[in-house]
Biopython code that builds the backbone (N, CA, C, O; Angstrom):
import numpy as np
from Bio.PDB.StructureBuilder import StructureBuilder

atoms = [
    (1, "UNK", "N", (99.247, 82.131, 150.822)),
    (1, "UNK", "CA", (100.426, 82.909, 151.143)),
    (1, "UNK", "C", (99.980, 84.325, 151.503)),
    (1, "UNK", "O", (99.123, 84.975, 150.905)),
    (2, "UNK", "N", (100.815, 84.774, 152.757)),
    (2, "UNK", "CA", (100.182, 86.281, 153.327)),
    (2, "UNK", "C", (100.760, 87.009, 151.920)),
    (2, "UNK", "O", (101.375, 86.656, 150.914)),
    (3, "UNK", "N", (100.092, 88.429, 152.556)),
    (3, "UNK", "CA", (100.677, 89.679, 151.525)),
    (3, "UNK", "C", (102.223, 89.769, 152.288)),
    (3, "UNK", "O", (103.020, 89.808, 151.351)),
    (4, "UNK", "N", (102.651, 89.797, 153.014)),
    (4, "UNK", "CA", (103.748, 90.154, 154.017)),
    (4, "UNK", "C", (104.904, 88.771, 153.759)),
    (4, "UNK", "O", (106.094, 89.076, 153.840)),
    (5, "UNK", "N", (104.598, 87.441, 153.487)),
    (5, "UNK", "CA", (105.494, 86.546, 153.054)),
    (5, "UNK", "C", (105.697, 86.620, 151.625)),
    (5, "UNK", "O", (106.701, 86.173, 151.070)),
    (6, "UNK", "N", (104.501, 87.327, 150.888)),
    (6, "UNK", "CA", (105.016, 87.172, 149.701)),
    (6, "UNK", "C", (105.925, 88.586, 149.122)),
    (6, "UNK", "O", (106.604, 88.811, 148.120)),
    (7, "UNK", "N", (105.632, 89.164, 150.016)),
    (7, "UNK", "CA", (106.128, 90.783, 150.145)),
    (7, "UNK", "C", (108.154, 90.311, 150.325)),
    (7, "UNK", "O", (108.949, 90.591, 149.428)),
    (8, "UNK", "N", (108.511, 89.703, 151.448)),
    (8, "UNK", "CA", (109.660, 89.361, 151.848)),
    (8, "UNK", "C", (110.284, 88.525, 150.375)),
    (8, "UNK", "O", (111.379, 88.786, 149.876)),
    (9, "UNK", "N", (109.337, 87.511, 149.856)),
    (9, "UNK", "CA", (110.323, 86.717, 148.842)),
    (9, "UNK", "C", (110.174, 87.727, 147.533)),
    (9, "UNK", "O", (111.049, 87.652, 146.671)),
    (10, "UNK", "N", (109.310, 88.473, 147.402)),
    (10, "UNK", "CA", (109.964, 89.463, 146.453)),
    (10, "UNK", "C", (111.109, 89.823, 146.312)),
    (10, "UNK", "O", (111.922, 89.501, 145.446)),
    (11, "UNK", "N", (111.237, 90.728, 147.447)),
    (11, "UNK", "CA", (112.378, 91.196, 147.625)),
    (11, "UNK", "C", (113.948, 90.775, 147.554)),
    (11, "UNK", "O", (114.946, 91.487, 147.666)),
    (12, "UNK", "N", (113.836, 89.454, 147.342)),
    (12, "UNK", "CA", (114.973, 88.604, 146.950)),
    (12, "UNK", "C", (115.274, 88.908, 145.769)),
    (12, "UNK", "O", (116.461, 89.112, 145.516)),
    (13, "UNK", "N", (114.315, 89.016, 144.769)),
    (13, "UNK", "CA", (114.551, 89.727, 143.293)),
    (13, "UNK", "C", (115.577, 90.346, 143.142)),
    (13, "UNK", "O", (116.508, 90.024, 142.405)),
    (14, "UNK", "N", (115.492, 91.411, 143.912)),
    (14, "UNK", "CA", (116.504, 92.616, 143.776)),
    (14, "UNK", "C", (117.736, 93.096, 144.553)),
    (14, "UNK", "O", (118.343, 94.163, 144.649)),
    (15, "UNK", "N", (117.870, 91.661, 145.155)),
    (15, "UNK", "CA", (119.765, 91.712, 146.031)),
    (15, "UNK", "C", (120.322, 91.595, 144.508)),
    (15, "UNK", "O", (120.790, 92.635, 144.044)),
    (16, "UNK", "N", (120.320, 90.292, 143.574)),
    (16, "UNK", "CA", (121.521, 90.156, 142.455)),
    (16, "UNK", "C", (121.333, 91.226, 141.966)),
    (16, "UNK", "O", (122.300, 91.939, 142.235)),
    (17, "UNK", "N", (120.005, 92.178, 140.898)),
    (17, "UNK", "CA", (120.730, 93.280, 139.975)),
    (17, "UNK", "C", (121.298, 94.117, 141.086)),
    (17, "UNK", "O", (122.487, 94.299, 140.825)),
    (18, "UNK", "N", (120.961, 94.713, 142.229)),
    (18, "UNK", "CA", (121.459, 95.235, 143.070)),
    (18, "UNK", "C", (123.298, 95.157, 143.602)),
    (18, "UNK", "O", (123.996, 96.002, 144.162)),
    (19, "UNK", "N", (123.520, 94.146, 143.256)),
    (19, "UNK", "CA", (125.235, 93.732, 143.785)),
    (19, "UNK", "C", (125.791, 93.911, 142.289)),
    (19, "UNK", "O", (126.805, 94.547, 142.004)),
    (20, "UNK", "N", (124.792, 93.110, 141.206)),
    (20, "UNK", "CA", (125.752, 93.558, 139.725)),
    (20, "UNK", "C", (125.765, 95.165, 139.216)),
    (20, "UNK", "O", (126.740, 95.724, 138.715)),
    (21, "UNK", "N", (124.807, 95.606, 139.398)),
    (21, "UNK", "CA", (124.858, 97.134, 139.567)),
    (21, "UNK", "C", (126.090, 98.026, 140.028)),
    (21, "UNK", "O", (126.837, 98.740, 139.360)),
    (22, "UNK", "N", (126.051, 97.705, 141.626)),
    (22, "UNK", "CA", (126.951, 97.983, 142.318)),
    (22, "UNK", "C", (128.166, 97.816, 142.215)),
    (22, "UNK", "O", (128.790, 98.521, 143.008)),
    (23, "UNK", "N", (129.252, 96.705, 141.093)),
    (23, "UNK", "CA", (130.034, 96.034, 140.696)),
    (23, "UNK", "C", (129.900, 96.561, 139.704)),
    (23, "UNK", "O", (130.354, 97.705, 139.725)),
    (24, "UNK", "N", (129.510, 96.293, 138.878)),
    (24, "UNK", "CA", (129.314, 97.105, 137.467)),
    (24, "UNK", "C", (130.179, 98.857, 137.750)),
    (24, "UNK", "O", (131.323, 99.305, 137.679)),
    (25, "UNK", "N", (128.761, 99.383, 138.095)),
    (25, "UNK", "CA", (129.652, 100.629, 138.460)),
    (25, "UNK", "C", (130.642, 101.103, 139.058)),
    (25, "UNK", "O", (130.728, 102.331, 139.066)),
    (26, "UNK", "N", (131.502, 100.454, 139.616)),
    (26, "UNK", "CA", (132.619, 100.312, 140.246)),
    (26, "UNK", "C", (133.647, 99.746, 139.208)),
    (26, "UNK", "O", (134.750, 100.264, 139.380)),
    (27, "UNK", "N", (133.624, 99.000, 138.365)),
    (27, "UNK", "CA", (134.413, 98.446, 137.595)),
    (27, "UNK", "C", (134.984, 99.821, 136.743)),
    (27, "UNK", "O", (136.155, 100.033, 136.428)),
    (28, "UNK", "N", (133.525, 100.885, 136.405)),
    (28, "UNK", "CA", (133.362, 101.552, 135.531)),
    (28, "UNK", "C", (134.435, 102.960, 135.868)),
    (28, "UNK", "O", (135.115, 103.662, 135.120)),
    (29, "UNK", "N", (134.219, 102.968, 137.256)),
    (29, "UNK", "CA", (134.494, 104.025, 138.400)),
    (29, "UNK", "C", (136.165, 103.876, 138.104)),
    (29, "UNK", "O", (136.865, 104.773, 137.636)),
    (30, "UNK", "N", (136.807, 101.982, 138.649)),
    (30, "UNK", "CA", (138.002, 102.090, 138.067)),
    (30, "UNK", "C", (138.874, 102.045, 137.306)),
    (30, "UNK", "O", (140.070, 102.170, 137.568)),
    (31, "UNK", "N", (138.060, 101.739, 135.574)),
    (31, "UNK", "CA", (138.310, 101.806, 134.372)),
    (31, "UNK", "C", (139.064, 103.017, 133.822)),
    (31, "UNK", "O", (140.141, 103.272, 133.282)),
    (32, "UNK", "N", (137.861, 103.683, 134.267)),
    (32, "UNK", "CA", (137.606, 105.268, 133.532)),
    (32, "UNK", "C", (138.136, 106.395, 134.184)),
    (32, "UNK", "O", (138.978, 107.055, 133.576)),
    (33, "UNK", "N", (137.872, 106.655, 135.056)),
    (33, "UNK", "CA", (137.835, 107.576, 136.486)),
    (33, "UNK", "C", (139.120, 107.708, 137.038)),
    (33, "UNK", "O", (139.575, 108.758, 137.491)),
    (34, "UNK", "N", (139.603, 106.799, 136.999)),
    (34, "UNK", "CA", (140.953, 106.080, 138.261)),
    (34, "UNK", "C", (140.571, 106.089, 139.626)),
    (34, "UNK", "O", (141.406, 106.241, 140.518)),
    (35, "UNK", "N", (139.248, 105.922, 139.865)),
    (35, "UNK", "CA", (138.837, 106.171, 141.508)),
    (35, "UNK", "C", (138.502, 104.721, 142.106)),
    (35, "UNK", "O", (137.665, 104.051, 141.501)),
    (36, "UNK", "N", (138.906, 104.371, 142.876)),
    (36, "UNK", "CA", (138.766, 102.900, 143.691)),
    (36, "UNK", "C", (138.262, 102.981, 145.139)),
    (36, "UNK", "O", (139.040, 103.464, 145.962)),
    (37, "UNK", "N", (136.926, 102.521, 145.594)),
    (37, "UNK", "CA", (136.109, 102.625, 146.406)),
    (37, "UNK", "C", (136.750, 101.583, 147.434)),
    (37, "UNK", "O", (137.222, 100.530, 147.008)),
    (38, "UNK", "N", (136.757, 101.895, 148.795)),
    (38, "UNK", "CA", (137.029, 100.592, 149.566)),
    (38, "UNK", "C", (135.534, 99.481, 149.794)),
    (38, "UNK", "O", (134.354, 99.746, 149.562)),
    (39, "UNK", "N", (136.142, 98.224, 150.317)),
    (39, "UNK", "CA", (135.122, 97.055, 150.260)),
    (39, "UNK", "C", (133.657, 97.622, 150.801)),
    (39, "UNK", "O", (132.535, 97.517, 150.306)),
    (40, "UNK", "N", (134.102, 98.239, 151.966)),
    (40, "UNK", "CA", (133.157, 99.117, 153.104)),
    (40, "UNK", "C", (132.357, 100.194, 152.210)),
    (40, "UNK", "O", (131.278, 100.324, 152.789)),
    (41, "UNK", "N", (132.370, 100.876, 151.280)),
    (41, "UNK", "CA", (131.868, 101.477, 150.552)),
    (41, "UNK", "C", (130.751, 101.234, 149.567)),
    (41, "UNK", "O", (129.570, 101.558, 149.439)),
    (42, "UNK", "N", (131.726, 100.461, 148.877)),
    (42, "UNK", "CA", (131.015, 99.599, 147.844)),
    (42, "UNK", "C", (129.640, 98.512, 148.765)),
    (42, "UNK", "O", (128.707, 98.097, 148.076)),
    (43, "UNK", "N", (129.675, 98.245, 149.946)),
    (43, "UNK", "CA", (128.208, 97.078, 150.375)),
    (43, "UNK", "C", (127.661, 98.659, 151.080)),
    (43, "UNK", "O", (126.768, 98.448, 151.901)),
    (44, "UNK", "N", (128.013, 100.208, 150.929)),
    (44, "UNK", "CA", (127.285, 100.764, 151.731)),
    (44, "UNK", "C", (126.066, 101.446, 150.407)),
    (44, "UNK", "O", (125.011, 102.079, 150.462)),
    (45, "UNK", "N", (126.931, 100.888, 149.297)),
    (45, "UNK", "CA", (126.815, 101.407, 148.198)),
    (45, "UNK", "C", (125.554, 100.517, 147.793)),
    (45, "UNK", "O", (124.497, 101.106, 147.566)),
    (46, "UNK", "N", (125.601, 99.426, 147.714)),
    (46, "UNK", "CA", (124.719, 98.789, 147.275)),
    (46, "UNK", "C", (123.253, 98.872, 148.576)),
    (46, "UNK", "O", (122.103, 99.170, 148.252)),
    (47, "UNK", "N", (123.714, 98.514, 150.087)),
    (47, "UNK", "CA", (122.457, 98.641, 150.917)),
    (47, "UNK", "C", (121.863, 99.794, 150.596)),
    (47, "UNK", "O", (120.637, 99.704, 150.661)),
    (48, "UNK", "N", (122.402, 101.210, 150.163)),
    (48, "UNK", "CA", (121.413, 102.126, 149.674)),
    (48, "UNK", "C", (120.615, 101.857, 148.463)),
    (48, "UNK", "O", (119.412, 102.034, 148.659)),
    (49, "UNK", "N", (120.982, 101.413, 147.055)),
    (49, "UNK", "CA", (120.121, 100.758, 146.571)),
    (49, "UNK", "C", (119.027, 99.817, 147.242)),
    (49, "UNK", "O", (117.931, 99.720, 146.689)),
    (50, "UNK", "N", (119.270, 99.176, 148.325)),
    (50, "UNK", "CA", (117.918, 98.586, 148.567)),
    (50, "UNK", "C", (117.052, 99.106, 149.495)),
    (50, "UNK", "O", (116.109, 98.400, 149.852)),
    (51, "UNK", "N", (117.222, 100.472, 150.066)),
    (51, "UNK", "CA", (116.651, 100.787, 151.192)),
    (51, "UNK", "C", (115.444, 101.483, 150.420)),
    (51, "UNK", "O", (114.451, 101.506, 151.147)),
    (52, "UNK", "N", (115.200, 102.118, 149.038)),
    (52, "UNK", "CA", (113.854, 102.028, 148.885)),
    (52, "UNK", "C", (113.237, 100.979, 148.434)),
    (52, "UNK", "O", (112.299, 101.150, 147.655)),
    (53, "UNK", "N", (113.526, 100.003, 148.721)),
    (53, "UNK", "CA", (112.615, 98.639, 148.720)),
    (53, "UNK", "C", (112.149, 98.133, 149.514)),
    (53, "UNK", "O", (111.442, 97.133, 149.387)),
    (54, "UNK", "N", (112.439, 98.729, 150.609)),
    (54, "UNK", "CA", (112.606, 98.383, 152.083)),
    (54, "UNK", "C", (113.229, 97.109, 152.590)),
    (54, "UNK", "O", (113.165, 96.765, 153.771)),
    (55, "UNK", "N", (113.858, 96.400, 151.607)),
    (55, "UNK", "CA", (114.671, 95.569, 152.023)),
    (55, "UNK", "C", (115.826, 95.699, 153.044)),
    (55, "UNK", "O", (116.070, 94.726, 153.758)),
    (56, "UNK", "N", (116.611, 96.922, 153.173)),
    (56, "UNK", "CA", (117.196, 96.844, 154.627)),
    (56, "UNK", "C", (116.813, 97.725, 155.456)),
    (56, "UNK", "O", (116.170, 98.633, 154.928)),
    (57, "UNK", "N", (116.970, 97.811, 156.622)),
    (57, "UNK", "CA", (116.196, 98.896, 157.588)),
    (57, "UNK", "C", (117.448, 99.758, 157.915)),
    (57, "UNK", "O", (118.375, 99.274, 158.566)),
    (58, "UNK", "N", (117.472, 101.098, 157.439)),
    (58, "UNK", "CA", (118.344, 102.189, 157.619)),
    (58, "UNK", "C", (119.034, 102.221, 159.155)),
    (58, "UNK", "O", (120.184, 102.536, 159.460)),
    (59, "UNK", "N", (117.970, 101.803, 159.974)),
    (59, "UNK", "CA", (118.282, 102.153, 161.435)),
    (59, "UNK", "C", (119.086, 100.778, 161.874)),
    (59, "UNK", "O", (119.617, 101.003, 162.961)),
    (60, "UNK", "N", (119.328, 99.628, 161.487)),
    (60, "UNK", "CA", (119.995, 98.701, 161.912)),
    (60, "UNK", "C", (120.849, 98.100, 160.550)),
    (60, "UNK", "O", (120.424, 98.273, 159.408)),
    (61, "UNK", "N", (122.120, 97.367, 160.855)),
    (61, "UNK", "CA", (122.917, 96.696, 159.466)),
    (61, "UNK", "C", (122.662, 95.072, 158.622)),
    (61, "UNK", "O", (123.354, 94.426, 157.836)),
    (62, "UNK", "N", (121.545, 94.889, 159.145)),
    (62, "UNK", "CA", (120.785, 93.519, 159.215)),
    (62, "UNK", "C", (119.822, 93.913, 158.192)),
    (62, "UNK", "O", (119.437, 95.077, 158.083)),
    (63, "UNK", "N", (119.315, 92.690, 157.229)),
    (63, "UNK", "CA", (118.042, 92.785, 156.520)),
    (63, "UNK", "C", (117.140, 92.310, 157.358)),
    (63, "UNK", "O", (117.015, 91.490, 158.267)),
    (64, "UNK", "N", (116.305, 93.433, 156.494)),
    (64, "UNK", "CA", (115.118, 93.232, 157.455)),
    (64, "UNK", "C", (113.965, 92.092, 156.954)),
    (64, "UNK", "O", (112.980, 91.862, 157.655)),
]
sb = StructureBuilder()
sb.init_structure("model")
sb.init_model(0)
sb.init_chain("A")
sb.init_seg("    ")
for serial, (resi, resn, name, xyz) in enumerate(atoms, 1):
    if name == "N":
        sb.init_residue(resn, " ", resi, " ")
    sb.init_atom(name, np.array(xyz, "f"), 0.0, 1.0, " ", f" {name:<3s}", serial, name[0])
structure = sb.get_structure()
């Protein structure tokens, strides 16, 4: 297995804590807070969590 295929299935690791994270804190956001994020927010919310993983590429809305 390359370094570069095994590099890609890593990165699968970290979509789920990444979305429960993202959910999580949002739950928390409208618990506590009274603030409610739209849908569009919340996945812009989470692709920044993965962009230092380099799992999505900043410059396009596609994983990379």
């Amino acid at each position: 297995m390359s370094r570069r295929s095994r590099s890609k299935e890593d990165w699968w690791k970290y979509i789920p804590a990444c979305i429960w994270w993202t959910l999580w804190k949002e739950r928390n956001e409208r618990s506590f807070d009274g603030q409610a994020s739209s849908i569009q927010k919340i996945l812009m919310k989470n692709l920044s969590l993965l962009m230092p993983y380099g799992v999505v590429n900043p410059t396009s809305s596609v994983v990379t």
